[in-house]
N, C-alpha and C positions, 0 to 999 in steps of 0.2 A: 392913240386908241385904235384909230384902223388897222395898224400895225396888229398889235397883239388879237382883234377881232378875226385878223385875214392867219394869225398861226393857229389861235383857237381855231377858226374852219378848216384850217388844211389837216391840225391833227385827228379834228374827227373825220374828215374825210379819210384819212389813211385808215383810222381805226376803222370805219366801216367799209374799206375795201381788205382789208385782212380778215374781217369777219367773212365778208362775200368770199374771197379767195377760201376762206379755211372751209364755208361751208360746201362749197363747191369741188373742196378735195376729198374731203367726208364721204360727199355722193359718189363721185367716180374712184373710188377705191373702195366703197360698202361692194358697187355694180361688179368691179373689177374681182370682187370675192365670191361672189356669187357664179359670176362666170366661171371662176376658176374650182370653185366647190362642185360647180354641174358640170363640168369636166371631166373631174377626178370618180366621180361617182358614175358617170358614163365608163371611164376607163377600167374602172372595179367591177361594175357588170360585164363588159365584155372580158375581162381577165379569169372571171368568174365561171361563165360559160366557153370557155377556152379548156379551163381545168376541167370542167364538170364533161367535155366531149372526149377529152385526153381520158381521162379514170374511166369512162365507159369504152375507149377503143382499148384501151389494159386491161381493164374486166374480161374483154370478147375474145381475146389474144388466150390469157390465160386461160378460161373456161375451155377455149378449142384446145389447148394444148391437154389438160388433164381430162377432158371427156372421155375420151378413148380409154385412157389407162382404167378410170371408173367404170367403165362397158365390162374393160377388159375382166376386170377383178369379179367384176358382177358374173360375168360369164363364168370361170372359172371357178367360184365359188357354188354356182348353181349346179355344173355340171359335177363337181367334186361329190357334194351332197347326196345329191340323185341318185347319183351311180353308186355312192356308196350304199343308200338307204335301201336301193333297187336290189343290191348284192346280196341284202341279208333279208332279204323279204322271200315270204313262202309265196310271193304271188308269181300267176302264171306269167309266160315271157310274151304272153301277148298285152298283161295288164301294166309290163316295164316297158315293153312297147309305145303303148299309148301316153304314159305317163313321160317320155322322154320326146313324144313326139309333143307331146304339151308344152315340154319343158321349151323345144328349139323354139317353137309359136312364141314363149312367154320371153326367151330371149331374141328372137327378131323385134318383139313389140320394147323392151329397155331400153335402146338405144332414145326410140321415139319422146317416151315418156321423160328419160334424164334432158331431152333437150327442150321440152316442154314447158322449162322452167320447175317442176320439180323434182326437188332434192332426193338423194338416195333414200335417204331416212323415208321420206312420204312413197317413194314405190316400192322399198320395203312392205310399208304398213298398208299400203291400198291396191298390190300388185300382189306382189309375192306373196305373202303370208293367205291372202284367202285362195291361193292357189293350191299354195303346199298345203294346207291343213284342209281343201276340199279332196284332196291325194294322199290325204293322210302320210309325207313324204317324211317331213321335219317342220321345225321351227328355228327361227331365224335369232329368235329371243334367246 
């Protein structure tokens, strides 16, 4: 009887050190996911904000590269206009004068405004247009 008493203890004792062992691997492998899950999501953040610096130095590249050619067209098409509107106008050459000295003023100020964050469309509409229809020039519409 001590015999089978002393296998009975040993096998529950193995049983409750397998339990201990299993629970104890449970814990440091939940720990170990955790760690490794605030890891990844650390590395997703800064991977994140890597891209999001990149697409704004690309945004800044390209906007510098097409501004100019935007000025450019702006320019040209204001002076196109002008002179031609000024061509066929009965007005005197001092009121084409003035109206062209307007015009250089309103294109030195384009450059400033295109880079001010607003689009051509908005200094169209909140530049130009109350210009040329206060010069009764044209419309841009």
């Amino acid at each position: 009887i001590p015999r089978i008493v002393q296998q009975y203890m040993d096998q529950q004792m193995n049983e409750a050190v397998k339990v201990a062992v299993q629970i104890q691997s449970d814990l440091l492998r939940d720990e170990a996911q955790r760690e490794n899950d605030e890891f990844l999501r650390t590395v997703d953040e800064n991977i994140k904000k890597i891209i999001k610096e990149h697409v704004k130095e690309q945004v800044k590249v390209k906007v510098s590269k097409i501004l100019p050619r935007i000025e450019q067209a702006m320019n040209e098409q204001l002076k196109a206009e002008v002179l031609t509107r000024s061509s066929h106008s009965s007005r005197t050459s001092y009121a084409v004068a003035a109206d062209l000295s307007d015009m250089e003023l309103l294109l030195t100020q384009a450059p400033y405004l295109l880079r001010v964050s607003l689009t051509p469309g908005l200094v169209q509409q909140r530049v130009l247009h109350p210009y040329l229809h206060r010069h009764h020039v044209f419309s841009l519409e």
